[in-house]
DSSP file (Angstrom, degrees, kcal/mol; ACC not computed):
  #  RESIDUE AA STRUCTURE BP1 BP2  ACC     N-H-->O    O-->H-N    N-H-->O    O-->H-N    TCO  KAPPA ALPHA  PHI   PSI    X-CA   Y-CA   Z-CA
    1    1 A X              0   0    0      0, 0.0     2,-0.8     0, 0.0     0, 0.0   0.000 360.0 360.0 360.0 143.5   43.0  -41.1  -12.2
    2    2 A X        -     0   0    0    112,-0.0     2,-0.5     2,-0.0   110,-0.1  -0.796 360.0-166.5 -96.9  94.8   42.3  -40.3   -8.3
    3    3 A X        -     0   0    0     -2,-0.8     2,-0.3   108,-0.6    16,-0.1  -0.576  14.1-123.4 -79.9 134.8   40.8  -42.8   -6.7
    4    4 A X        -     0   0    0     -2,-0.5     2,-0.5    14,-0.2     5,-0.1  -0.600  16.3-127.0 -85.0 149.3   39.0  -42.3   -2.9
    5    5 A X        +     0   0    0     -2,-0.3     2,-0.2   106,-0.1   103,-0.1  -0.746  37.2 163.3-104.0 160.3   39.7  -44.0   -0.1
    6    6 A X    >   -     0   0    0     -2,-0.5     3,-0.6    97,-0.2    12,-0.2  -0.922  39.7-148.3-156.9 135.1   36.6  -45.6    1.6
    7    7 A X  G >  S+     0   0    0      1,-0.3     3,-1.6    -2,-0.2    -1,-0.1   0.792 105.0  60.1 -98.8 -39.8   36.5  -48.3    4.2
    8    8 A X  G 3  S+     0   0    0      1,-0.2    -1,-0.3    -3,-0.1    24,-0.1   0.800  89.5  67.5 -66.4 -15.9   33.1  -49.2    2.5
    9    9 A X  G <  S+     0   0    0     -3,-0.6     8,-3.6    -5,-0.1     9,-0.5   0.249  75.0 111.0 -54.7 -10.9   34.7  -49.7   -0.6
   10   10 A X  B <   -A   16   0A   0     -3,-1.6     2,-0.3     6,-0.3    22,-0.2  -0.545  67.5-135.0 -80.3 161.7   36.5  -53.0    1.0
   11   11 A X    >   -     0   0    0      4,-1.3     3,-1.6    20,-0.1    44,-0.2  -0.577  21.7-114.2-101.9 156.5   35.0  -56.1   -0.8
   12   12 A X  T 3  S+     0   0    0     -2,-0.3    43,-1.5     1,-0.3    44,-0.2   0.817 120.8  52.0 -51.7 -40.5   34.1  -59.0    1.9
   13   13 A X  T 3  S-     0   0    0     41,-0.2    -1,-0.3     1,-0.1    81,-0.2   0.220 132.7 -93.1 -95.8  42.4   36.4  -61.0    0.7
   14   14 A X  S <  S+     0   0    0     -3,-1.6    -1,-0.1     1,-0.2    -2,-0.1   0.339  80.6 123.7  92.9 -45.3   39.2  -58.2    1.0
   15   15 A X        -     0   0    0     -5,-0.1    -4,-1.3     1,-0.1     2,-0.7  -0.164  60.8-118.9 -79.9-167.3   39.3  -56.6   -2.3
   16   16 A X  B >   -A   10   0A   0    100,-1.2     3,-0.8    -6,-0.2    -6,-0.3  -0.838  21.0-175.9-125.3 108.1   38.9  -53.0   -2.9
   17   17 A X  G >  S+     0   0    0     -8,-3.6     3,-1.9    -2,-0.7    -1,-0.2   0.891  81.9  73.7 -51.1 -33.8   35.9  -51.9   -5.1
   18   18 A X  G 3  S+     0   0    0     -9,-0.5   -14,-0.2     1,-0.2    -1,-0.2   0.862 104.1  36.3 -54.3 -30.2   37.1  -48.3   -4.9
   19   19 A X  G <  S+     0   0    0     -3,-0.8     2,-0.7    96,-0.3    -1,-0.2  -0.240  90.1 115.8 -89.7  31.8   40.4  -49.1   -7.7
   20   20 A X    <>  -     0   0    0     -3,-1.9     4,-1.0     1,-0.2     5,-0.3  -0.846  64.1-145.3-112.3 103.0   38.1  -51.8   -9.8
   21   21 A X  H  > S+     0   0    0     -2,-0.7     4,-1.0     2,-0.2    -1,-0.2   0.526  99.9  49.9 -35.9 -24.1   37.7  -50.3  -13.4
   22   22 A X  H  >>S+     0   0    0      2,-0.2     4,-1.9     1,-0.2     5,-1.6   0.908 114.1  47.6 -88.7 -61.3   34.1  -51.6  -13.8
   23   23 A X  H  45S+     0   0    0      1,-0.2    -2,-0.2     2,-0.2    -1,-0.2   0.692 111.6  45.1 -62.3 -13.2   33.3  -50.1  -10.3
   24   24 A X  H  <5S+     0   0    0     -4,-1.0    -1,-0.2    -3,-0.1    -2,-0.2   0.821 112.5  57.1 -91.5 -43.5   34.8  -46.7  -11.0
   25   25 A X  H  <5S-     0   0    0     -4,-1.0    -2,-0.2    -5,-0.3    -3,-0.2   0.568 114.7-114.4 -69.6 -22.8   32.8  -46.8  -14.8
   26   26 A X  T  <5S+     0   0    0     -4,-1.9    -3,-0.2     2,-0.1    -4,-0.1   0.892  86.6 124.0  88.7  15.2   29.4  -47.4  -12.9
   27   27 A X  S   <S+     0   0    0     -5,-1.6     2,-0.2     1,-0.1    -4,-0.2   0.659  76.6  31.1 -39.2 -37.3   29.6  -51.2  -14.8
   28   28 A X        -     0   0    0     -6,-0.5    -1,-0.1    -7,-0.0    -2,-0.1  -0.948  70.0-145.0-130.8 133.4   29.3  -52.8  -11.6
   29   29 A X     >  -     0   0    0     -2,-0.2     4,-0.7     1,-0.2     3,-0.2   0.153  58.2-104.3-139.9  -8.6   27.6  -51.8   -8.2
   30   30 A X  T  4  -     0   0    0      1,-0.2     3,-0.5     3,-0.1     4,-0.2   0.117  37.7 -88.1  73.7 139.0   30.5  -53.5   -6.0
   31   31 A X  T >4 S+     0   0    0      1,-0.2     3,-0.7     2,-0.2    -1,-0.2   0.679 123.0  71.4 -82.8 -19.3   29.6  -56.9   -4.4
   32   32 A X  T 34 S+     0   0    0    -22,-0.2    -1,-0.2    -3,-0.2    -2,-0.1   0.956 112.2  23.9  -2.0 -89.3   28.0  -54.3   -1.0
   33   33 A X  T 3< S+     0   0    0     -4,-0.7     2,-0.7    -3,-0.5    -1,-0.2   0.059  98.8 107.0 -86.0   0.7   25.2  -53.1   -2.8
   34   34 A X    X   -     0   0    0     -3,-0.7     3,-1.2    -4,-0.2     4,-0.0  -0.870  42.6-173.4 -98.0 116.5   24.7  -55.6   -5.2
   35   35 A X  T 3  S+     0   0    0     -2,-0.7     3,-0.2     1,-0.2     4,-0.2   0.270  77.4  69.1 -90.7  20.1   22.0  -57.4   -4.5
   36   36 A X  T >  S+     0   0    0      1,-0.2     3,-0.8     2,-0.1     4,-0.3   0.694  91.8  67.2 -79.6 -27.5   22.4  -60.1   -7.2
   37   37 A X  T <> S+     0   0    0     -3,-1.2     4,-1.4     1,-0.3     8,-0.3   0.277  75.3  79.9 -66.3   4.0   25.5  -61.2   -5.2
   38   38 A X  T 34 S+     0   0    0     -3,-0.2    -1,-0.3     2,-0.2    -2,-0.1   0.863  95.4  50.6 -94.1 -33.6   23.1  -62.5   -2.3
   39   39 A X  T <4 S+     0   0    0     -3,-0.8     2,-0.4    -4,-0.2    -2,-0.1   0.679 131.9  13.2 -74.9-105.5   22.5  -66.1   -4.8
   40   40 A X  T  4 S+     0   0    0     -4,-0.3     2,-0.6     2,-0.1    -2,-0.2  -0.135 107.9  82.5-129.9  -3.6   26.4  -66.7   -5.4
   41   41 A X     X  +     0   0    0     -4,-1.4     4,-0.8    -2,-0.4     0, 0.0  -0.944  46.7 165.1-112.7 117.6   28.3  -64.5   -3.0
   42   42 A X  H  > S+     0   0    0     -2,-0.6     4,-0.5    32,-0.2    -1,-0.2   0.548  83.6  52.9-108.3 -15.8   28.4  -66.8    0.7
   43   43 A X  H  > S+     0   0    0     31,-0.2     4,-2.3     2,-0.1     5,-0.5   0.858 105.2  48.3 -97.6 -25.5   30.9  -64.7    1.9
   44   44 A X  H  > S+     0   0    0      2,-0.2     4,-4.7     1,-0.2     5,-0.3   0.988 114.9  53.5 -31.6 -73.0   29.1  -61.3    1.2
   45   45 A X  H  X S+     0   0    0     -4,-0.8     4,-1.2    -8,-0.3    -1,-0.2   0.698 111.4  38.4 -54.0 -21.1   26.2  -62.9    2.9
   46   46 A X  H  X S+     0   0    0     -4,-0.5     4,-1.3     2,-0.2     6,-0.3   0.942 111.2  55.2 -81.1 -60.5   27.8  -64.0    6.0
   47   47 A X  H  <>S+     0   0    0     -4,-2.3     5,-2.0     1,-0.3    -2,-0.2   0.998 115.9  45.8 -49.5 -58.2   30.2  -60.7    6.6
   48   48 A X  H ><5S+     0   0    0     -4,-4.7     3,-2.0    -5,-0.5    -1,-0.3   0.956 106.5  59.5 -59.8 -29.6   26.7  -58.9    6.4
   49   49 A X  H 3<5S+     0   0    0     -4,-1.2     2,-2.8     1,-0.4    -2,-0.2   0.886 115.1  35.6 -41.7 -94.0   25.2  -61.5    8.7
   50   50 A X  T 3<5S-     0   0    0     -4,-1.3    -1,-0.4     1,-0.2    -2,-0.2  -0.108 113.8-115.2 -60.4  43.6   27.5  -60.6   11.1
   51   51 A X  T < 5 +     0   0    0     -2,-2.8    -3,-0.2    -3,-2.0    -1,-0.2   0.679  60.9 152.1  19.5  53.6   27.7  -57.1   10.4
   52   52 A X      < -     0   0    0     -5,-2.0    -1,-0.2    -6,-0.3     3,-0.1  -0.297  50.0-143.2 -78.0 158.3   31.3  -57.1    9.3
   53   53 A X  S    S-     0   0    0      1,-0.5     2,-0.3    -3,-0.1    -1,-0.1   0.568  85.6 -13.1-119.4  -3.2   32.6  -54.8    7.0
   54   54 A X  S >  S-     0   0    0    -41,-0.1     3,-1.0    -7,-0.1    -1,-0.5  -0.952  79.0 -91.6-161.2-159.1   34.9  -57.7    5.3
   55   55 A X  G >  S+     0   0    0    -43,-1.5     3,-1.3    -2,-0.3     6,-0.1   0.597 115.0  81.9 -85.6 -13.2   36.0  -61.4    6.4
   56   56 A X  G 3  S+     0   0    0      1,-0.3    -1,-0.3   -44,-0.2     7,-0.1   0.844  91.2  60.0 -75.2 -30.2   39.5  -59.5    8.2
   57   57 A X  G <  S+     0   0    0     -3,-1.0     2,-0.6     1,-0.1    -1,-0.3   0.693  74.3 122.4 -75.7 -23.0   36.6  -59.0   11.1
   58   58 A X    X   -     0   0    0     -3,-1.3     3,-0.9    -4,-0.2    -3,-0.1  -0.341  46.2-168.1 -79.6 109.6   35.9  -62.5   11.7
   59   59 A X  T 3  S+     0   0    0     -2,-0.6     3,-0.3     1,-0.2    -1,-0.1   0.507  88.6  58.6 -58.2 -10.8   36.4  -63.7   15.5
   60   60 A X  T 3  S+     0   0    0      1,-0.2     7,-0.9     5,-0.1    -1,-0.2   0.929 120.5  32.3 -81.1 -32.4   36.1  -68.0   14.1
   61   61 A X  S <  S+     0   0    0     -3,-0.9    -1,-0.2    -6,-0.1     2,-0.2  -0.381 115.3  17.9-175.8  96.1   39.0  -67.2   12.0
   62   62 A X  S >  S+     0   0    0     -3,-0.3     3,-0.6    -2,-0.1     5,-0.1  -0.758  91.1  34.1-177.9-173.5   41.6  -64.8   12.9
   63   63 A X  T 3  S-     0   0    0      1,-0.3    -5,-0.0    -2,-0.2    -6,-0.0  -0.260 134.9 -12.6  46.0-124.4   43.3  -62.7   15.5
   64   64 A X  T 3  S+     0   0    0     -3,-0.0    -1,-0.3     2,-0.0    -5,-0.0   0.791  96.7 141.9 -84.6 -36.0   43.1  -65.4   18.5
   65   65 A X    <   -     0   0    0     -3,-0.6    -5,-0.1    -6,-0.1    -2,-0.0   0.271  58.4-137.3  16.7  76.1   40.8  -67.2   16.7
   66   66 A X  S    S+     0   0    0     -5,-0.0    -1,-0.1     2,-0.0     2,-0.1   0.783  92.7  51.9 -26.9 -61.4   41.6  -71.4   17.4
   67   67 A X  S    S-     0   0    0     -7,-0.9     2,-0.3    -5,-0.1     3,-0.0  -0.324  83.9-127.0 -88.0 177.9   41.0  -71.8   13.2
   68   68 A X    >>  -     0   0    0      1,-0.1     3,-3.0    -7,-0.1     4,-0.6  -0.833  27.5-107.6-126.8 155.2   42.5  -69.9   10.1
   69   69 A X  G >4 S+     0   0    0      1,-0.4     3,-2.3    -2,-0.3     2,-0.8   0.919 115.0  59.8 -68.0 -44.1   41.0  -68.3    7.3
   70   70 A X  G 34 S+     0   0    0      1,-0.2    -1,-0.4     5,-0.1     3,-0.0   0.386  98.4  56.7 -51.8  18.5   42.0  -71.2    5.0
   71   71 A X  G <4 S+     0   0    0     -3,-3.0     2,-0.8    -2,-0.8    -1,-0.2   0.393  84.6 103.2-129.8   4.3   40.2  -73.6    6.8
   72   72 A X    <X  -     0   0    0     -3,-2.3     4,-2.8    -4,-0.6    -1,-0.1  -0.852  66.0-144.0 -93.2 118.0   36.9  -71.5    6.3
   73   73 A X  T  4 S+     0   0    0     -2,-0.8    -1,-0.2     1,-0.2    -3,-0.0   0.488  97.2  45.1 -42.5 -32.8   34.5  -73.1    3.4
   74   74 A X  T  4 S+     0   0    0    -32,-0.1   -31,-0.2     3,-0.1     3,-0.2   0.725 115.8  36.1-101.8 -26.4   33.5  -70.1    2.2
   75   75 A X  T  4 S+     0   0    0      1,-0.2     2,-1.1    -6,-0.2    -2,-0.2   0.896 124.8  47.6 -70.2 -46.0   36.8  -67.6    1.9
   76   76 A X  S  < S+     0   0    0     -4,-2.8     2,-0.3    -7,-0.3    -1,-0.2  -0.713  90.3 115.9-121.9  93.0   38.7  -70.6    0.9
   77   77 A X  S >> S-     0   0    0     -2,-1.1     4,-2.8    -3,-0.2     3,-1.4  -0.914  71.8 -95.9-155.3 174.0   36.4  -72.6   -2.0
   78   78 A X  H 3> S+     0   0    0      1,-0.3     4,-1.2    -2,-0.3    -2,-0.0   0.863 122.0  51.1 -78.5 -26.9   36.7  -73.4   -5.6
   79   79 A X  H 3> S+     0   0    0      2,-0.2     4,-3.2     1,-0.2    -1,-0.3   0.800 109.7  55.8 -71.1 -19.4   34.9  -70.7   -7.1
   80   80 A X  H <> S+     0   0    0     -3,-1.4     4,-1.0     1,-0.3    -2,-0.2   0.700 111.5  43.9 -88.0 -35.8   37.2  -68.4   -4.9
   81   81 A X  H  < S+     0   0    0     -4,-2.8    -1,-0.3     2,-0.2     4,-0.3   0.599 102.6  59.5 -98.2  -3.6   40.2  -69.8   -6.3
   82   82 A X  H >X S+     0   0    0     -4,-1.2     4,-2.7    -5,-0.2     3,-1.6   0.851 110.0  44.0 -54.3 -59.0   39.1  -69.8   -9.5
   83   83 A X  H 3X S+     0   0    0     -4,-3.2     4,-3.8     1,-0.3     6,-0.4   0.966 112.9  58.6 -27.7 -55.3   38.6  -65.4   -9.2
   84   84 A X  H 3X S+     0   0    0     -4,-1.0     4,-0.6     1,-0.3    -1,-0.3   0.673 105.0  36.4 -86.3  -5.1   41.5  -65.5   -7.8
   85   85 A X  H <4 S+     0   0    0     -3,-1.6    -1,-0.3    -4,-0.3     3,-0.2   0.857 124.4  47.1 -94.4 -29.2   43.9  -67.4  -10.8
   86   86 A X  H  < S+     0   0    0     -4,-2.7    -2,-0.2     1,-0.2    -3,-0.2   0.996 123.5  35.5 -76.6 -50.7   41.7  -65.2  -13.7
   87   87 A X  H  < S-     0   0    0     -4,-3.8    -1,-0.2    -5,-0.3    -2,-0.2   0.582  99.3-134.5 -69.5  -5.8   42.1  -61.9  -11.5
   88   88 A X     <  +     0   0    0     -4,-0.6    -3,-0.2    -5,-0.3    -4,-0.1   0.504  48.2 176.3  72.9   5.2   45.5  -62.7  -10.3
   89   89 A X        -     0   0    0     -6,-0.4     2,-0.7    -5,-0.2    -1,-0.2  -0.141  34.5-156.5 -60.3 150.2   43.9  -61.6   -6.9
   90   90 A X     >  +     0   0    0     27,-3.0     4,-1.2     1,-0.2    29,-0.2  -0.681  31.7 153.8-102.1  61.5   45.7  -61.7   -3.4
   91   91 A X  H  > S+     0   0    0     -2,-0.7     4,-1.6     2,-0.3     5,-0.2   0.845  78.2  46.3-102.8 -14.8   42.6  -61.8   -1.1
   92   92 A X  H  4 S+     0   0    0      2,-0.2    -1,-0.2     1,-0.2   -23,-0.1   0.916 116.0  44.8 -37.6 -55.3   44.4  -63.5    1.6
   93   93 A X  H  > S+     0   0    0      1,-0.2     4,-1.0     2,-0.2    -2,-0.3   0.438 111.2  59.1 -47.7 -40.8   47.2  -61.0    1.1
   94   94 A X  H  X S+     0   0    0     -4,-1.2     4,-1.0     2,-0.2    -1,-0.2   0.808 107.6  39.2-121.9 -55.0   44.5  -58.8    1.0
   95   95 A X  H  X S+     0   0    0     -4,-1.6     4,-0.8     1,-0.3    -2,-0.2   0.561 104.8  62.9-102.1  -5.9   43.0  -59.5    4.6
   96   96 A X  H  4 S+     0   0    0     -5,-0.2     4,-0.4     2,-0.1     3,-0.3   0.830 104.3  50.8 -92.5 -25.1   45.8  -59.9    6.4
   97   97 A X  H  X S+     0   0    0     -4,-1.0     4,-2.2     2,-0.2     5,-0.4   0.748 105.2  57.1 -38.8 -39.8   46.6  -56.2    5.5
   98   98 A X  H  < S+     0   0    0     -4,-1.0    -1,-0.2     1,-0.2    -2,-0.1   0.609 103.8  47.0-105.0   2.8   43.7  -55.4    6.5
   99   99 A X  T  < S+     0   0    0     -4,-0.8    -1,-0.2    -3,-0.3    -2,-0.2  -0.013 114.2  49.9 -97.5  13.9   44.0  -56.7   10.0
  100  100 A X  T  4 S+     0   0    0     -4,-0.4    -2,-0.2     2,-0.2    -3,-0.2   0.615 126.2  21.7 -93.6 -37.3   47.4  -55.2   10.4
  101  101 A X  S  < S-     0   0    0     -4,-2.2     4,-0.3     1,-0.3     2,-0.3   0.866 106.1-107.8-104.9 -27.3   46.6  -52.0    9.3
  102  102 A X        -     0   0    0     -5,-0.4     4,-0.3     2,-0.1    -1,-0.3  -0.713  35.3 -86.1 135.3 173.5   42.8  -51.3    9.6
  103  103 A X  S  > S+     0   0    0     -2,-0.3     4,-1.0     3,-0.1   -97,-0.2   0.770 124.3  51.2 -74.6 -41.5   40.2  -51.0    7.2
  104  104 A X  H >> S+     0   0    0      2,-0.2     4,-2.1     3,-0.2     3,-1.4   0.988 116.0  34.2 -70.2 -57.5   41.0  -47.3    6.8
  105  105 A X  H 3>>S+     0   0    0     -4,-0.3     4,-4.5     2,-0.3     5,-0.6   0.965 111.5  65.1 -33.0 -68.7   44.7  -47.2    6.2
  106  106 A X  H 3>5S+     0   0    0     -4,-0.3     4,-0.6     1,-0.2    -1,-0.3   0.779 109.4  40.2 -27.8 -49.5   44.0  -50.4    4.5
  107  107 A X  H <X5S+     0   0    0     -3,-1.4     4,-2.1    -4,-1.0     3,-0.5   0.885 108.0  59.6 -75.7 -63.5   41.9  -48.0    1.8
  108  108 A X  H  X5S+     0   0    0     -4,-2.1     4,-0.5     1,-0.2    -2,-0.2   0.873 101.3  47.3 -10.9 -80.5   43.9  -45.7    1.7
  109  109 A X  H  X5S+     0   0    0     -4,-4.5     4,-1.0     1,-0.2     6,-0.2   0.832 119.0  47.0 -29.2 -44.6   46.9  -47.8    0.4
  110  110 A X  H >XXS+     0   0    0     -4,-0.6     5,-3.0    -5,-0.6     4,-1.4   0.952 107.9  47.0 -67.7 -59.9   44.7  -49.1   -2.1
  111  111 A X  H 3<5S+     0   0    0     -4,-2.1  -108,-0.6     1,-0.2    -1,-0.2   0.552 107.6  61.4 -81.6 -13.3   43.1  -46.3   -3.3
  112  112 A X  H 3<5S+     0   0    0     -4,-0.5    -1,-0.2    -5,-0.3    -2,-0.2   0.740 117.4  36.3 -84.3 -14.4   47.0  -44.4   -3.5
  113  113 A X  H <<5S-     0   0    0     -4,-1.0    -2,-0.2    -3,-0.6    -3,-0.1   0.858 100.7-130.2 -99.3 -92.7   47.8  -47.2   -6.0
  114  114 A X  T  <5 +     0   0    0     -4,-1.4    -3,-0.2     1,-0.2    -4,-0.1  -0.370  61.6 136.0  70.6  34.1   45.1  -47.7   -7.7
  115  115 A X      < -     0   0    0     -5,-3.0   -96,-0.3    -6,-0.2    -1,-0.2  -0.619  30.2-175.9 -93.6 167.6   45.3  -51.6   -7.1
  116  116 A X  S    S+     0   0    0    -98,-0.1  -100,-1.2    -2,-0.1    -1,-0.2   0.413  77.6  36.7-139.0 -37.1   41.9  -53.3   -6.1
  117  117 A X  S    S+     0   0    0   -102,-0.2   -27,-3.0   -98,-0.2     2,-0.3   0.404 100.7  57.6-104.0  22.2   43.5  -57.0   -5.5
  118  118 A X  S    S-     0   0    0    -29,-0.2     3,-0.1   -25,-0.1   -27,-0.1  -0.979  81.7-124.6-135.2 143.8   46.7  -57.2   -4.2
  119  119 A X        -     0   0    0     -2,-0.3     2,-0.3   -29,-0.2   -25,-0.1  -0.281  40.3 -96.5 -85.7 179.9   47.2  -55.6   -0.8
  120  120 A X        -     0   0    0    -14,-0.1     2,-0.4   -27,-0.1    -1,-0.1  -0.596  35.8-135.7 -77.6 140.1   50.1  -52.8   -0.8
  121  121 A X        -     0   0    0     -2,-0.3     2,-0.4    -3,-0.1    -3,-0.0  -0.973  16.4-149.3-105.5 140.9   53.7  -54.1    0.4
  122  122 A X        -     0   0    0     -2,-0.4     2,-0.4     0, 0.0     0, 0.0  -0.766   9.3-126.2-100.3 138.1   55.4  -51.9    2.7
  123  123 A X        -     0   0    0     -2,-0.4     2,-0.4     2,-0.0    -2,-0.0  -0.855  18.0-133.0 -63.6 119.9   59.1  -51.6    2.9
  124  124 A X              0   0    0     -2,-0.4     0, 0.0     1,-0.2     0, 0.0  -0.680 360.0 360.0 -74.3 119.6   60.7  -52.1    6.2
  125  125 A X              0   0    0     -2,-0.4    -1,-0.2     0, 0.0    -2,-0.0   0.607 360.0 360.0 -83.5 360.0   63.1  -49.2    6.7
């Protein structure tokens, strides 16, 4: 299957809707555009607050940032680790990728594996 890459495709929290069998099968609307996710998704709502396109954007915590994305209540919460042990998802992994490489690149990768929750690992030549 050919997946596209699309920077909108990024989840807030990092993952990649564009590789997610439910989202590719039209099952699911991708947490973006779903507006059911505005009751139970706090980091959806926030990234859009701040007109983010995922949590990798966020100046309280990253890049120079004094705190670290684990110490944020809403990336790093129980429901969050709970996704992440049934989906085996990386979204840490996942946003630190996507502040080294960009959002686009970042899609790219994703979308050349087909993976939607584990960022890509590069080999260092």
């Amino acid at each position: 299957m050919e997946y596209r890459a699309d920077k909108n495709l990024i989840a807030a929290c990092g993952l990649y809707c564009g590789t997610c069998r439910a989202f590719v099968k039209a099952k699911c609307p991708g947490c973006r555009e779903n507006r059911k996710a505005e009751k139970w998704c706090k980091l959806r709502s926030c990234v859009q607050a701040q007109g983010y396109i995922s949590c990798a954007e966020c100046r309280e915590y990253g890049g120079t940032a004094p705190k670290t994305l684990r110490e944020c209540g809403k990336f790093n919460n129980f429901m969050g680790k709970v996704f992440g042990l049934i989906f085996r998802s990386d979204r840490f992994g996942c946003i630190d990728r996507i502040r080294e490489a960009g959002p686009e690149t970042f899609a790219e990768e994703m979308a050349g594996t087909g993976c939607y929750n584990r960022p890509v690992v590069r080999k260092r030549e």
